[in-house]
N, CA, C and O of each residue as an XYZ file, in Angstrom:
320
protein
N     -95.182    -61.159    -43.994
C     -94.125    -62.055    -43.585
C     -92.783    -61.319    -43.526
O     -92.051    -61.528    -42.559
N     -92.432    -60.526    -44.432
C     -91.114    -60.176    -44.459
C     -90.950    -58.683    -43.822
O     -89.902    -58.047    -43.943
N     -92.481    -58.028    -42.899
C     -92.690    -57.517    -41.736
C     -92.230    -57.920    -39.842
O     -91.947    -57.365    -38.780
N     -92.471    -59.547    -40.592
C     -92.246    -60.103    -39.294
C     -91.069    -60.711    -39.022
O     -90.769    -61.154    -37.913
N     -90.154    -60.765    -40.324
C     -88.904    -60.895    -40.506
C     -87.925    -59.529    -40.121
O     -86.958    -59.528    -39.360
N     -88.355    -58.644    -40.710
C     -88.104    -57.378    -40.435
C     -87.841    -56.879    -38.896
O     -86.796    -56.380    -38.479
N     -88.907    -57.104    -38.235
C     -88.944    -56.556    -37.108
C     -87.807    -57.694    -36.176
O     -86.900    -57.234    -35.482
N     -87.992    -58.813    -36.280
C     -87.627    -59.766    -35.209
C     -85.778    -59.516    -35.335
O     -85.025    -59.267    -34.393
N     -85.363    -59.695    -36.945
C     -84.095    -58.893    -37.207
C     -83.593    -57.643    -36.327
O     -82.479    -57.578    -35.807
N     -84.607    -56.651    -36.243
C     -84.257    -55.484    -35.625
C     -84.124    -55.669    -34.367
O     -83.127    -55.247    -33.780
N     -85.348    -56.495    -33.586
C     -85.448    -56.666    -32.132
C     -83.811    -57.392    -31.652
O     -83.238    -57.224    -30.576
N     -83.473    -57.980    -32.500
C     -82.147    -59.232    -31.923
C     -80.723    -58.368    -31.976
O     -79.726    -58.423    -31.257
N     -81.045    -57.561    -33.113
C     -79.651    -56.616    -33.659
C     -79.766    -55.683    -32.180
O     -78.790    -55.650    -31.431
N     -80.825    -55.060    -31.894
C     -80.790    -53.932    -30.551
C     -80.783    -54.563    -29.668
O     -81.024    -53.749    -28.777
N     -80.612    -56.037    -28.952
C     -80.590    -56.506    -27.842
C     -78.643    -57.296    -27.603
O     -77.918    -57.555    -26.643
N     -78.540    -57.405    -29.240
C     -77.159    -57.777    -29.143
C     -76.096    -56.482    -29.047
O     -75.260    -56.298    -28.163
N     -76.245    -56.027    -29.676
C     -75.146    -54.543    -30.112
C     -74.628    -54.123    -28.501
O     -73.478    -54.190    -28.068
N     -75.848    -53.679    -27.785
C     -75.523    -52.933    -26.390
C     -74.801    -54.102    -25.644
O     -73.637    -53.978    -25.263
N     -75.607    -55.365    -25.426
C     -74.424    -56.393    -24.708
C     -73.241    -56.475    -25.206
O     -72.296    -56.802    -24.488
N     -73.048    -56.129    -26.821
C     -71.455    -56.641    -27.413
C     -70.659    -55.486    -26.701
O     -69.529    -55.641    -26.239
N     -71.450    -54.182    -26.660
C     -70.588    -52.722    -26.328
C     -70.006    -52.897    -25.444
O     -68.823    -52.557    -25.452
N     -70.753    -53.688    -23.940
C     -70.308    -53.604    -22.892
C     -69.488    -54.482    -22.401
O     -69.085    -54.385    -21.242
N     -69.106    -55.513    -23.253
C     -68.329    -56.089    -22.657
C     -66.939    -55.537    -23.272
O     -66.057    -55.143    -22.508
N     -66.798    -55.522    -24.427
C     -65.449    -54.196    -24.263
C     -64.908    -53.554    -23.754
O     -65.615    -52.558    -23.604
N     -63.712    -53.368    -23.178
C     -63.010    -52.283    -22.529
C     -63.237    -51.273    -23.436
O     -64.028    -51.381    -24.373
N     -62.380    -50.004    -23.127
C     -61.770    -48.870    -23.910
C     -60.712    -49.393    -24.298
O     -60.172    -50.250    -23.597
N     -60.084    -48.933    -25.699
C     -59.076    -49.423    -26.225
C     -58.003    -48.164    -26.325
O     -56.909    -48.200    -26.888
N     -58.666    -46.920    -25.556
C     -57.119    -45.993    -25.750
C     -56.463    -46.318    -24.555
O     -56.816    -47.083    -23.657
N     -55.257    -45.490    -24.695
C     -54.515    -45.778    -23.553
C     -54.480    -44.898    -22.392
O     -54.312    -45.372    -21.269
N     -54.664    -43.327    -22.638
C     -54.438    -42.573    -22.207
C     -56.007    -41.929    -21.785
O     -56.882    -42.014    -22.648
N     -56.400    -41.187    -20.244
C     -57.316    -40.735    -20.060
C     -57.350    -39.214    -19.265
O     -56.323    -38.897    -18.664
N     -58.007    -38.681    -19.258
C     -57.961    -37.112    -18.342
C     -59.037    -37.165    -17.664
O     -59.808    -38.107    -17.850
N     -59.238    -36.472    -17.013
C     -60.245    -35.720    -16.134
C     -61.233    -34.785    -16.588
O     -60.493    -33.835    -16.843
N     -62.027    -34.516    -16.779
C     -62.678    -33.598    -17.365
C     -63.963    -32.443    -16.285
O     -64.920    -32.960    -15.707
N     -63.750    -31.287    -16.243
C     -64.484    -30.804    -15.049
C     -65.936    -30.757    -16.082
O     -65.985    -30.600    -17.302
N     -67.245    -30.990    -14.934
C     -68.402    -30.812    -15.576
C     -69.222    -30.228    -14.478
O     -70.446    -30.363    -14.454
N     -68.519    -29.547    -13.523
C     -69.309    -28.680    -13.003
C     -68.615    -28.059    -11.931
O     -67.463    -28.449    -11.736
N     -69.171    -26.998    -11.051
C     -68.149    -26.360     -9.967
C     -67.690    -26.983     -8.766
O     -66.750    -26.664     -8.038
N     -68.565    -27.990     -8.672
C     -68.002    -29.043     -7.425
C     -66.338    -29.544     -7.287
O     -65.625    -29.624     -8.287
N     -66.045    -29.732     -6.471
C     -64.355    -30.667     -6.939
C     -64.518    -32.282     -7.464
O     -63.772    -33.046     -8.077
N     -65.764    -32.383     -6.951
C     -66.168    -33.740     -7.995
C     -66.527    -34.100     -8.870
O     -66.550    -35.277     -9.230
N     -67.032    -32.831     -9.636
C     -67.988    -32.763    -10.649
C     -66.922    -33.278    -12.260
O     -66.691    -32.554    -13.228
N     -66.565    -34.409    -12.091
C     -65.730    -34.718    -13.297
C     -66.016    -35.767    -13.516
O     -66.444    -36.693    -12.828
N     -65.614    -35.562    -15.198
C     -66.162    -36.912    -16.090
C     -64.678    -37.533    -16.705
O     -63.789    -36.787    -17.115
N     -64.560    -39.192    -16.695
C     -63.056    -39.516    -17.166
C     -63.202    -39.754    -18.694
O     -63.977    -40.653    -19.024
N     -62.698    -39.213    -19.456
C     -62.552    -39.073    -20.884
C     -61.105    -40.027    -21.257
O     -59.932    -39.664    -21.170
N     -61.655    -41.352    -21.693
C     -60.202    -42.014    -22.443
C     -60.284    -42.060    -23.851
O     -60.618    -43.061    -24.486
N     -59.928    -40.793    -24.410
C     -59.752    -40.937    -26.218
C     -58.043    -40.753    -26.388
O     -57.825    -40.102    -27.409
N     -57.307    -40.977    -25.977
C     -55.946    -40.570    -26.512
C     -55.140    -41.539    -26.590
O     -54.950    -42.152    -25.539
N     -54.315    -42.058    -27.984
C     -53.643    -43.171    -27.490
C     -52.270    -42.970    -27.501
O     -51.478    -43.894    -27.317
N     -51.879    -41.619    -27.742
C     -50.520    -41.203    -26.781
C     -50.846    -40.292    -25.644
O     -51.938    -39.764    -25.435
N     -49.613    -40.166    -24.847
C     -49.245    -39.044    -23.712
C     -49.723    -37.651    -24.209
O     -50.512    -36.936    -23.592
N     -49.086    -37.324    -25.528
C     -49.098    -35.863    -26.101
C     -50.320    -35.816    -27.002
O     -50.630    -34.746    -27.525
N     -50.839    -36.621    -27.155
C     -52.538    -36.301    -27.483
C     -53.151    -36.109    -26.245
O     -53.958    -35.181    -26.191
N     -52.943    -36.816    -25.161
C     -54.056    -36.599    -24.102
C     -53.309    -35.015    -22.997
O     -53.927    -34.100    -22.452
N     -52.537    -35.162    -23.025
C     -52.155    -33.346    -22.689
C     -52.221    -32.318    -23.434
O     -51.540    -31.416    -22.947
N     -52.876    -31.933    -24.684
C     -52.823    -31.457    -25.596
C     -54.750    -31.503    -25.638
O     -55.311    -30.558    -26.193
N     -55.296    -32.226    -25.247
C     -56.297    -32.058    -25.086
C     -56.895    -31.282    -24.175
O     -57.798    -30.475    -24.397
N     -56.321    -31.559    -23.014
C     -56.584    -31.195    -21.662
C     -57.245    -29.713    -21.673
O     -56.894    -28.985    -22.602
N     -58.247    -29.156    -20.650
C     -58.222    -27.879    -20.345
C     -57.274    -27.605    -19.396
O     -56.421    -28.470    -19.194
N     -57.235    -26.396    -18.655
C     -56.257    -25.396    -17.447
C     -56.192    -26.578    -16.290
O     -55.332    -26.496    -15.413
N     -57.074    -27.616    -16.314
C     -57.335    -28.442    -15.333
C     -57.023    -29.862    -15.412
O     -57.717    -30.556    -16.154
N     -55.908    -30.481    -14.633
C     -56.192    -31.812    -14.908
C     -54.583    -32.405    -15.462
O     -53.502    -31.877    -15.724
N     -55.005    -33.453    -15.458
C     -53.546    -34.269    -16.170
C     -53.884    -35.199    -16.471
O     -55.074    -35.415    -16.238
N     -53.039    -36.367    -17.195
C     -53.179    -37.553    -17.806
C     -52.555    -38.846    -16.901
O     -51.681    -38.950    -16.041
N     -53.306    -39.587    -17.441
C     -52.955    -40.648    -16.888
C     -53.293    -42.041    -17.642
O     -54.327    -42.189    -18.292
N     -52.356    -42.999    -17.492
C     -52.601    -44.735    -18.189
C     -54.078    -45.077    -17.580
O     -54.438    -45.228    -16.413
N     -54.999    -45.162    -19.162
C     -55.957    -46.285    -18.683
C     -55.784    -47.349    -17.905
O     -54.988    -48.262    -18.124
N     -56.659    -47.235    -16.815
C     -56.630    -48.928    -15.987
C     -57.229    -49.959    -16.298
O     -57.152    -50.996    -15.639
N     -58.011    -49.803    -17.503
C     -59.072    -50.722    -17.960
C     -58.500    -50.370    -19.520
O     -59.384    -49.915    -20.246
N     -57.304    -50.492    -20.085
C     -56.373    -50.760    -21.030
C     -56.016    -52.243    -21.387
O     -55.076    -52.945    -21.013
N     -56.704    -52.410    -21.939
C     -56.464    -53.458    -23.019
C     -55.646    -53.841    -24.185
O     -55.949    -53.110    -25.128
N     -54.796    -54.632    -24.478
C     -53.592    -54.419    -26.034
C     -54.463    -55.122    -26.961
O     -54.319    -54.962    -28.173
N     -55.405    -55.930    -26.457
C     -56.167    -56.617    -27.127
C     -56.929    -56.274    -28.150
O     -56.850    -56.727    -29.292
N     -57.764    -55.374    -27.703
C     -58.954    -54.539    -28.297
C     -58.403    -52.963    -28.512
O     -59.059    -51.950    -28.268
N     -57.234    -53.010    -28.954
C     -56.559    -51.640    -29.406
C     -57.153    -51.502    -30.932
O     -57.456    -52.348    -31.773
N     -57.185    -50.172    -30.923
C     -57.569    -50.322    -32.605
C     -56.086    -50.016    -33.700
O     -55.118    -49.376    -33.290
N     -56.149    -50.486    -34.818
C     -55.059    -50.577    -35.851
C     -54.949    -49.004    -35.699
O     -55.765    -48.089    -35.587
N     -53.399    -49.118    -35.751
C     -52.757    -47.779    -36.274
C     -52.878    -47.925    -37.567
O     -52.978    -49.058    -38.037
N     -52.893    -46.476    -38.606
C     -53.000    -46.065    -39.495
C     -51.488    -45.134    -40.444
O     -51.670    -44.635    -41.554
């Protein structure tokens, strides 16, 4: 019984978690460009910075920053 409790717990927790993820925005503010291969397209958008001078400071030789468009004040996380 507390097999079948077990499992059905697990099944509901892994079917909820990924729907909760996605409905979230990103909560930084700031995003770059990131090259991931030799193409001129080959880039991935990285939003971890929630100032200007964190996300240029990250950056490689390539690229610049820019305001998340899918920035939220809502779902910001607490400063520390």
């Amino acid at each position: 019984m507390r097999a079948l409790l077990f499992a059905a717990a697990a099944a509901l927790l892994s079917f909820a978690a990924p729907a909760y993820a996605q409905r979230q925005p990103p909560s930084d503010m700031w995003c770059r460009d990131q090259r991931i291969g030799p193409g001129p397209f080959d880039t991935v958008t990285i939003c971890q910075a929630y100032t200007y001078q964190q996300c240029m400071a990250s950056r490689t030789n390539f690229g610049t920053c820019y305001q998340n468009p899918r920035y939220d004040p809502r779902f910001a996380k607490p400063k520390r």
